[in-house]
N, C-alpha and C positions, 0 to 999 in steps of 0.2 A: 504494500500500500504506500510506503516511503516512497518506493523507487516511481507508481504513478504519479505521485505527488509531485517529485522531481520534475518530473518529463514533461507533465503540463503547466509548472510553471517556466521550465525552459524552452514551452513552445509558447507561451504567452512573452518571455522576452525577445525571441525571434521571430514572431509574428510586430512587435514594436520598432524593433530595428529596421526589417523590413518597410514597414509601413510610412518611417520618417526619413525614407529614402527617395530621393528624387525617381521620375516617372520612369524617367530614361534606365537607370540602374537597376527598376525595377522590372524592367521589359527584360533588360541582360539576367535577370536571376531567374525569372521565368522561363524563358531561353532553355537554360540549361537547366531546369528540373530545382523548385522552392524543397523539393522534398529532398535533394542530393546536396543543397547550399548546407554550409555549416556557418552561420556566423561567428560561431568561437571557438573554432578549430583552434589549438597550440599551433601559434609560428615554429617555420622552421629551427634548428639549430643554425646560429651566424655562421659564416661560411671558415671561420678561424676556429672555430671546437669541432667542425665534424671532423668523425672517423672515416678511413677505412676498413676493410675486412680483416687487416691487422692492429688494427686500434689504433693506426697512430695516425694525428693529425696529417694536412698538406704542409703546416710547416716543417716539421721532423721529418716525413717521407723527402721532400725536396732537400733538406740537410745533407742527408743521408746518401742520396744519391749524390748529391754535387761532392762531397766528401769522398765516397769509393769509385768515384770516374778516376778514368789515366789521365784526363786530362789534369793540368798542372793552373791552367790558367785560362779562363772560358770570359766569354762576351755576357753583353746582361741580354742582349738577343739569347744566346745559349741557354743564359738562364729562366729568361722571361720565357720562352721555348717552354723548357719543361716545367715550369710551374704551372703554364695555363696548361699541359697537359693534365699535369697530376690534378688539378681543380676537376678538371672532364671529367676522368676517371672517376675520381671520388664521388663525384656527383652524376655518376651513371648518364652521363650527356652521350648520345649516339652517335653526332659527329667526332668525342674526341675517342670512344670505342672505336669506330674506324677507321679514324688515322693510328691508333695504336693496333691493330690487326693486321693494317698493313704495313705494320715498322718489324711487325713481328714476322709476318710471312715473307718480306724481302729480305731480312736476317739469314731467315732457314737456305732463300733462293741463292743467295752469296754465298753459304757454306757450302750447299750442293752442287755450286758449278768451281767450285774451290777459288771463290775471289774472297773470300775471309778467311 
């Protein structure tokens, strides 16, 4: 009985929200389904605490990689390079999946034709 009590007063607050929302904004939530809108969904995590599938930040991963390269001495291109990859990555973005698919398939294609 709590949890009805709940629900209808947070459809009486989402039904207020909604209501004190211009016409226009309210055609956009219609649109896509009043019954699928959340107004008080949890924001995401700020893009500086999310994880990877190994726990560790974009800051620590890009650390860490820039730290175990051969290289000695890299551009902030180089850099900026793989940060906005590892950002893709981390945030399951498709285009930077992509370009990382195929950094990885023309890796294998160099060792098989013995140019690596």
């Amino acid at each position: 009985m709590l949890m009805a009590m709940e629900n209808d007063e947070k459809e009486k607050r989402k039904k207020a929200v909604f209501e004190s929302m211009s016409s226009r904004r309210q055609k956009h939530i219609l649109k896509i389904g009043y019954g699928q809108w959340d107004p008080f969904q949890e924001p995401k995590d700020p893009i500086d605490i999310r994880k990877d599938k190994t726990r560790r930040t974009s800051q620590v991963l890009i650390r860490e990689f820039l730290q175990n390269t051969d290289i000695e001495e890299y551009s902030n291109e180089y850099g900026k390079g793989a940060f906005d990859l590892c950002l893709g990555i981390i945030n399951e973005d498709e285009r930077y999946k992509g370009m990382f698919d195929f950094a990885c398939w023309y890796l294998e294609l160099l060792k098989k034709e013995g140019q690596k």
